[in-house]
N, C-alpha and C positions, 0 to 999 in steps of 0.2 A: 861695172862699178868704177868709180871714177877714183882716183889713185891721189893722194895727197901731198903736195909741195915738199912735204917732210921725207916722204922717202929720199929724194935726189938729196940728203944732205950726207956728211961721212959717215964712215959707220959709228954704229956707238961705241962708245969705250966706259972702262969701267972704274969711274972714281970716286972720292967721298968730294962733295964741292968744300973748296975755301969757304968760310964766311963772306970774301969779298965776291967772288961767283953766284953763292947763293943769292946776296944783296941785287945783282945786279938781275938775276935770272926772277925774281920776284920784282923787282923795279919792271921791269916789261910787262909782267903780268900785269902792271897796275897802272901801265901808261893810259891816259883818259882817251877812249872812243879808239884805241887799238884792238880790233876783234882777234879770236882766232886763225881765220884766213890770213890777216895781214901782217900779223905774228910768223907765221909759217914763212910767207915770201920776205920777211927781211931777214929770220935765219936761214934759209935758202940763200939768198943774196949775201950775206955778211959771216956768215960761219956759227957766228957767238952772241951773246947782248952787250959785252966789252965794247967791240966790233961795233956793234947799233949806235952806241950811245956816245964813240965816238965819232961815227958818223955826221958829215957837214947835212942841215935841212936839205939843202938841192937833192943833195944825193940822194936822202929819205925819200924825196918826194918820187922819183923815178921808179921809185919800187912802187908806185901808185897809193903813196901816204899822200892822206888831205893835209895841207898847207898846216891849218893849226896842231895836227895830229905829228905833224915832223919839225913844228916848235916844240911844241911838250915834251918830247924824248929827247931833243938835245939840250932843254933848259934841265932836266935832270929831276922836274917837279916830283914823280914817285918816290922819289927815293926812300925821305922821312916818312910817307906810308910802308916802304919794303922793312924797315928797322925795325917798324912795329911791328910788323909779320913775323919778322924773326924771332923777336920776343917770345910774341905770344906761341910759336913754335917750341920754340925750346921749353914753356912752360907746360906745355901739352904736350910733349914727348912727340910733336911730329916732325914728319921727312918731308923733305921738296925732292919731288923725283922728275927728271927733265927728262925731253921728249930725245935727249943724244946718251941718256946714260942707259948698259945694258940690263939693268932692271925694270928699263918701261917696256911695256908690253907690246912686243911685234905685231899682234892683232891689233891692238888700237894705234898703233902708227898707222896702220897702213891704209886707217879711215879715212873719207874727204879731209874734216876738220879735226884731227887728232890732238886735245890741249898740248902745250905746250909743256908746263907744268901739271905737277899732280903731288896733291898734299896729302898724304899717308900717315895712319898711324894703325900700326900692325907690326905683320909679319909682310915686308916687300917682296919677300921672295915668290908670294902666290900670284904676282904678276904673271909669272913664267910659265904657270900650268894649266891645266886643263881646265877651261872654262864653263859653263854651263846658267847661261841667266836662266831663272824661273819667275814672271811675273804674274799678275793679275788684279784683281780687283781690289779696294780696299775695305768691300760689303761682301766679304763672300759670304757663300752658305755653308751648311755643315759637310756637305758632301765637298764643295770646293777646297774646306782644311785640309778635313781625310784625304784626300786626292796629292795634296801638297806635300802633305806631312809624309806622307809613305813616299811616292815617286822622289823627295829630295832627301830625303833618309837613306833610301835604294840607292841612288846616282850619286850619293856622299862614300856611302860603304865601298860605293863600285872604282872612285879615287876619281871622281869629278871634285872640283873649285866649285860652288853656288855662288852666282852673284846674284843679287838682289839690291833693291833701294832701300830698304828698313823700313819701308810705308807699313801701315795699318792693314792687316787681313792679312790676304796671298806671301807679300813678300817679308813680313814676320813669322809667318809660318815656317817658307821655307829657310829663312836664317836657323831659326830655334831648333828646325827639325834636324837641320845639318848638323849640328851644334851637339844635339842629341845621341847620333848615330856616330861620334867624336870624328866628324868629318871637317872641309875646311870652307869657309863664305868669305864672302866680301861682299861688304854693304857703299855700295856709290850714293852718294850724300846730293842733296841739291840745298845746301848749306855749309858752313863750314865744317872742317873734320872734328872741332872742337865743340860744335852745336848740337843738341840730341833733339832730334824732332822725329815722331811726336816723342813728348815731354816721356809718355809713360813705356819708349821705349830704353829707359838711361842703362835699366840691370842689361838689359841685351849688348848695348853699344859697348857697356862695361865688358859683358864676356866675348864679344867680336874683334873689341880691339886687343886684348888678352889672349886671345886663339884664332883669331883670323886677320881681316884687315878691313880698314875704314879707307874710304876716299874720297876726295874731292877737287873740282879742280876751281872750287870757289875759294877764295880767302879765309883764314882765319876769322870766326866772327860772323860771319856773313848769315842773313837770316834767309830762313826758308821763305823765300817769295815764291808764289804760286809759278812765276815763267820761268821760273832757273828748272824746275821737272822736265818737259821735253825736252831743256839742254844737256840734263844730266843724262838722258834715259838713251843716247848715243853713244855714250862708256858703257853702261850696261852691257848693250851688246855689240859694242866693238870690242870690248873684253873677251868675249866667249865665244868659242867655235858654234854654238847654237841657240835659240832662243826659245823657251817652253812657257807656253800660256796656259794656266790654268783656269781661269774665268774670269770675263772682263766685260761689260755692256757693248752695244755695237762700234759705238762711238766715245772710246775711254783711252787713259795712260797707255794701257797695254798694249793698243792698238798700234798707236804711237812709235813705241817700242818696235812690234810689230813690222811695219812697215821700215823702220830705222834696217831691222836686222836683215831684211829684206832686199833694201840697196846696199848695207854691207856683205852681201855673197852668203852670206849666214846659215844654216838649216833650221827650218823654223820646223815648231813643233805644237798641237797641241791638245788639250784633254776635253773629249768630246762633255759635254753635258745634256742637262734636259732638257728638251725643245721645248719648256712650259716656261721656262726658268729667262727671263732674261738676263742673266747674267751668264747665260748658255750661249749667248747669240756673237758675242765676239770669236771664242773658240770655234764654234762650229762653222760658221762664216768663214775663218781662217781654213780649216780643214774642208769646206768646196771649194777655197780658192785654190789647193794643192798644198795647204800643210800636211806633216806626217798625223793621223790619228797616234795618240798614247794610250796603252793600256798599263802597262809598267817600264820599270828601268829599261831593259832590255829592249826594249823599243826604239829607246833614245840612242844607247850603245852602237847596235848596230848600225846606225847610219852617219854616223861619225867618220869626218875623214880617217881616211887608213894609216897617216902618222899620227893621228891623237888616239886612235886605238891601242897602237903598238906602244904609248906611252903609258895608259892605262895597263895592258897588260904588265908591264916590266915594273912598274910601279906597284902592281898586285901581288906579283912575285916576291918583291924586296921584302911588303907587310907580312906575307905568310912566313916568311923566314926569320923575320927578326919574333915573329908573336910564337910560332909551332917549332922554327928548328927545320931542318934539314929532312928528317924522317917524314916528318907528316907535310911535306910538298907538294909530292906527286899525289897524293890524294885531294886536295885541297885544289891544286888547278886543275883537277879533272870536275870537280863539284861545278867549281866556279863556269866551265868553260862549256858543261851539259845546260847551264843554268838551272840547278835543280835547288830545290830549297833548300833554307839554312839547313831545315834538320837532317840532313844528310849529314853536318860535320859532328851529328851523334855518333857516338855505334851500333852497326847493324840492327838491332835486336832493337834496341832505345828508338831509333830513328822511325823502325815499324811501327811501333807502339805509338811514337807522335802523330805519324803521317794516319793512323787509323781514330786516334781522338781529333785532328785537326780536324777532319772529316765530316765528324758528328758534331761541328760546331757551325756558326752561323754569321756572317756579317752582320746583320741587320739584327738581330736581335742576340739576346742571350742564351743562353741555357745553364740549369741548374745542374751542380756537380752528380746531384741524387737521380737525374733525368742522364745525364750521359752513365750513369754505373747500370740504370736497366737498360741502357741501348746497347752499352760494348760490353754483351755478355760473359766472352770470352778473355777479357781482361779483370783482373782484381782492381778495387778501388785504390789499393797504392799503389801500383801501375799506372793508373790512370791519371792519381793527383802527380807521380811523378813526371810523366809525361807532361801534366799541365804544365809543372813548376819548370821543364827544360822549355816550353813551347814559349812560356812567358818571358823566364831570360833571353832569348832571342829576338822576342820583338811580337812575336807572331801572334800571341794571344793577348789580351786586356781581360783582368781580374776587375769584375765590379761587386759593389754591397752583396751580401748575403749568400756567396758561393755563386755566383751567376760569372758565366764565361762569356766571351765573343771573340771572334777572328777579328786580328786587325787586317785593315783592308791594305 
């Protein structure tokens, strides 16, 4: 994996910017026909954008600035664009978070092209954690949701970050599902931080940037152009220790992604489908090339490097103690650590009783509450509804019309 300019810079340090740092650190951003790469080698070279913009052209140009490109940054032409950006900043409640301050993410520094800047509006602190892209399609099928919805509901509870793009299908599943399971996402934007695209995902973006975080390393404003996606889908999974495909055609986004997380050193992952299905043919493809096959959470868990493990655990620890207390600890890391199902955090007696109605239930279809009271003979029908009504608050079961059950998958 090839190592980015930005690592050789100092370390980072932990500030709020001036407004005038700000101004200057988005004036770069907005210097015309200044890429990425060539961003990195003049902070590499220069320290700061202070530094850049007093810089003489000559000297620009030796860091391999094209001639007009090392006029434009010492004529100072972005500026009056950076002003507006602050504006519209502050009116939107967002952060400019720079590639030298300690709340940008170590995994994406340490990308080829890791942006420079990054406009946030959240919670910044989920820079810092455990990551987990989940992508895919934006036609999934039904089994592709269910797949999504459960395994990012699982890896939420389990104290993974969900990162996802907010697209249509796969990667609104797994935000909402995260969302659901009161875990934590981040949606990378290939638009401004202030843009909802698409349109009908605004309630989402409302409750992401309210409990999770938004990102971009586009401008305020900026519209979803179709070419900004493969730019953006390199934070995706330089953000995250792994990358998890759910369904994606042979030749799609995901792929894309895919391959990104692949020269970033990444563990790619992903959810086998059905070989009739083309939208089977990306995952599966992935997994002959040497992806890990998923069946659940625990799949993913375990092949996690062993300091993002040990952070998951210690983080698991902290939630059972602020939610149970001190007493019911050691019971609670033992559940967790058997991987045994939720209903274990019944009691004894309650938990038998679930784990024998779960039993008699069915993924794929329903069954009638009147159909499971003649099958578990040995249990009473409130028994049985009780158990349903524990199976349901846990996630584990789906109440549909007319007394009919099903396992969620």
């Amino acid at each position: 994996m090839a190592s980015s300019p930005l690592s050789t810079l100092p370390p980072p340090v932990a500030h709020v910017l001036t407004p005038e740092e700000e101004l200057c650190w988005l004036a770069l951003r907005l210097v015309p026909g200044l890429g990425t790469r060539r961003s990195a080698q003049l902070l590499e070279r220069f320290g700061g954008p202070q530094a850049i913009f007093r810089a003489d052209p000559n000297e620009l140009e030796t860091c391999g600035i094209s001639g007009s490109v090392a006029r434009s940054i010492a004529s100072g032409c972005s500026f009056d664009e950076a002003s507006t950006q602050q504006e519209l900043m502050r009116k939107a409640g967002a952060q400019l978070i720079t590639v030298n301050d300690t709340r940008y993410s170590d995994r994406l520094r340490e990308i080829f092209d890791p942006p420079p800047v990054l406009f946030a509006r959240g919670n910044v602190d989920l820079l810092s954690s455990v990551c987990l892209a989940v992508v895919g399609t934006r036609h999934p099928t039904t089994y592709g949701v269910a797949a999504t919805e459960r395994l990012s509901g699982d890896l939420a509870r389990a104290g993974l970050t969900i990162v996802s793009g907010m697209a249509r299908g796969i990667d609104t599943a797994a935000h909402r599902s995260c969302l659901a399971a009161g875990g934590y996402t981040i949606a990378v934007l290939g638009c401004g931080v202030d843009v909802v695209y698409p349109s009908e995902n605004r309630r989402l973006a409302a409750e992401i940037a309210a409990n999770g975080l938004i990102l971009s390393e586009f401008p305020m404003e900026s519209t979803a152009f179709p070419q900004n996606f493969p730019i953006r889908n390199r934070i995706i999974s330089g953000l995250s220790t792994g990358l998890l495909v759910v369904e994606g055609a042979q030749y799609s986004g995901s792929g894309i992604t895919a391959k990104l997380a692949l020269d970033q050193g990444r563990e790619l992952f992903a959810v086998p489908g059905n070989i009739t299905s083309k939208m089977s043919w990306g995952p599966n493809l992935l997994i002959k090339q040497g992806a890990r096959l998923i069946q659940d959470w625990n799949d993913v868990v375990v092949e996690l490097p062993q300091p993002d493990q040990r952070r998951l655990i210690a983080a698991g620890r902290q939630r059972i103690l602020e939610l149970e207390g001190e007493a019911g600890l050691e019971s609670s890391v033992e559940a967790a650590a058997s991987n045994q199902s939720e209903a274990t955090q019944l009691g004894e007696s309650q938990a038998r009783a679930a784990r024998r109605v779960l039993q008699h239930l069915k993924l794929d279809a329903t069954v009638h509450l009147d159909v499971l009271v003649d099958e578990i003979d040995d249990m009473s029908p409130s028994e049985i509804i009780a158990s349903l009504f524990e199976l349901e608050i846990l996630g584990l079961v789906r109440q549909q019309p007319g007394r009919n059950f099903a396992k969620v998958w």
